[in-house]
C-alpha positions as CSV (number, residue, x, y, z in Angstrom):
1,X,0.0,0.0,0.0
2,X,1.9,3.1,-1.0
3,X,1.7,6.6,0.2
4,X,0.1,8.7,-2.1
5,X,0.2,12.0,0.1
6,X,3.7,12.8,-0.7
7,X,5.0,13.3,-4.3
8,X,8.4,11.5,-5.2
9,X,11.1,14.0,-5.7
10,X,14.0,13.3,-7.1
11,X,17.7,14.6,-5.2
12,X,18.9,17.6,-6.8
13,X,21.9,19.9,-6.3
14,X,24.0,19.6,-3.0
15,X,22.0,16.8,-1.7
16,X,22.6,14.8,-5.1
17,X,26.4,15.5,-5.3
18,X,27.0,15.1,-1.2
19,X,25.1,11.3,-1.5
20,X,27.2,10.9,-4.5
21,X,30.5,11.9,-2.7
22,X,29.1,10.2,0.5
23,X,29.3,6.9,-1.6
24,X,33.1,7.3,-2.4
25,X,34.1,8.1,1.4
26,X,33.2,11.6,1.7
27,X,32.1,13.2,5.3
28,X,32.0,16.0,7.4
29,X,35.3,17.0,8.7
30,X,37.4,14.3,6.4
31,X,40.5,16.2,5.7
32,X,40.6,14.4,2.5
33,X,37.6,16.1,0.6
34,X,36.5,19.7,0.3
35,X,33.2,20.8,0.0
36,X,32.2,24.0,-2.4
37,X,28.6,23.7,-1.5
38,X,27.1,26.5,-0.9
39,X,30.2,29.0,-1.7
40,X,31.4,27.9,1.6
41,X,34.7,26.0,1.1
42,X,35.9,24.3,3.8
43,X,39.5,25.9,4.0
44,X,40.0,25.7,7.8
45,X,42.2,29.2,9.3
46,X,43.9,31.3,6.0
47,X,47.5,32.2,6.9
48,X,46.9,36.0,7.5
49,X,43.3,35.3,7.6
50,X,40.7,37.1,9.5
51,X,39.9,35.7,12.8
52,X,36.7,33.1,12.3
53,X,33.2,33.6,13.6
54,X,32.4,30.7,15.4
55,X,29.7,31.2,17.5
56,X,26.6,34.0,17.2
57,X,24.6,34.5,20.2
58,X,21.0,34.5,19.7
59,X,18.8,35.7,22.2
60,X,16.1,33.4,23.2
61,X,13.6,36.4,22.1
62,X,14.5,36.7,18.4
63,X,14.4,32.9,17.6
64,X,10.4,33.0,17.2
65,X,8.7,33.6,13.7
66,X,7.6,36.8,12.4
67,X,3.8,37.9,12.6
68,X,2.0,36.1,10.0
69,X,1.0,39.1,7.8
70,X,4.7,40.0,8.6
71,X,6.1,43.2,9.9
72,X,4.5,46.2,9.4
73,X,7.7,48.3,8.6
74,X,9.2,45.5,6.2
75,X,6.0,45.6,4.3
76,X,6.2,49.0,4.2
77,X,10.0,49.5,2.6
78,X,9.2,46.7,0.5
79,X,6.5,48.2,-0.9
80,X,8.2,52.1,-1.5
81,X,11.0,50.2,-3.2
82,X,8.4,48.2,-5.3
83,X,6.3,51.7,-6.8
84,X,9.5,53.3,-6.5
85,X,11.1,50.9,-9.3
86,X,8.2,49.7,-11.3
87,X,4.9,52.5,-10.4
88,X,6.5,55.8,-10.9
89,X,4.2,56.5,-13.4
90,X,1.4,55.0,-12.2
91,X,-1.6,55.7,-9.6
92,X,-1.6,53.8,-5.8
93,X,-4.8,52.0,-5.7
94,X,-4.7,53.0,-2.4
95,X,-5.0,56.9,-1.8
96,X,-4.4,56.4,1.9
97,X,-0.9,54.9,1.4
98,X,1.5,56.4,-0.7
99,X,5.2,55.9,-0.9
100,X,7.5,58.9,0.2
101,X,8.6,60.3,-3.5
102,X,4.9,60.1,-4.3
103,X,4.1,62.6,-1.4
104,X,7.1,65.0,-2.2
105,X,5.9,64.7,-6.1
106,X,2.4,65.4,-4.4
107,X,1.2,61.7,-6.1
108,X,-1.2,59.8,-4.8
């Protein structure tokens, strides 16, 4: 009886060529192999290198998701830099929000 809830998706990218490696003897921390995944090659300290971030505390009160409709002021920039870049010449469909070059250019 099979499972038809989930789709079958096939390994692609990094997952595809770390099982691939994984299969000739590559793993985490084997000085033998290098990983580019992710523009992250695993170099260990560079002579004359800066000094490595190893650990970033994260306070117990930012580790929760944001509000579901999201935050208000990210919304907010996102959409100035949306009319900013593709409504300058258009009309808000909303006269009660407009972005800040529409009120100096007295748009709405």
């Amino acid at each position: 009886m099979g499972n038809d809830a989930f789709k079958k998706v096939p390994m692609t990218g990094v997952i595809y060529a770390n099982g691939k490696a994984a299969k000739l003897g590559f793993y985490r921390g084997n000085s033998e192999w290098v990983t580019m995944a992710q523009g992250q090659a695993e170099t260990g300290m560079l002579e004359g290198g800066l000094e490595r971030v190893e650990n970033i505390p994260v306070s117990e009160l930012d580790q929760e998701y944001a509000p579901v409709g999201g935050l208000k002021e990210l919304r907010i920039a996102i959409a100035d830099m949306y009319n900013e870049l593709y409504r300058k010449t258009k009309s808000t469909s909303s006269p009660s929000r407009t972005s800040p070059s529409q009120q100096e250019e007295g748009r709405h």
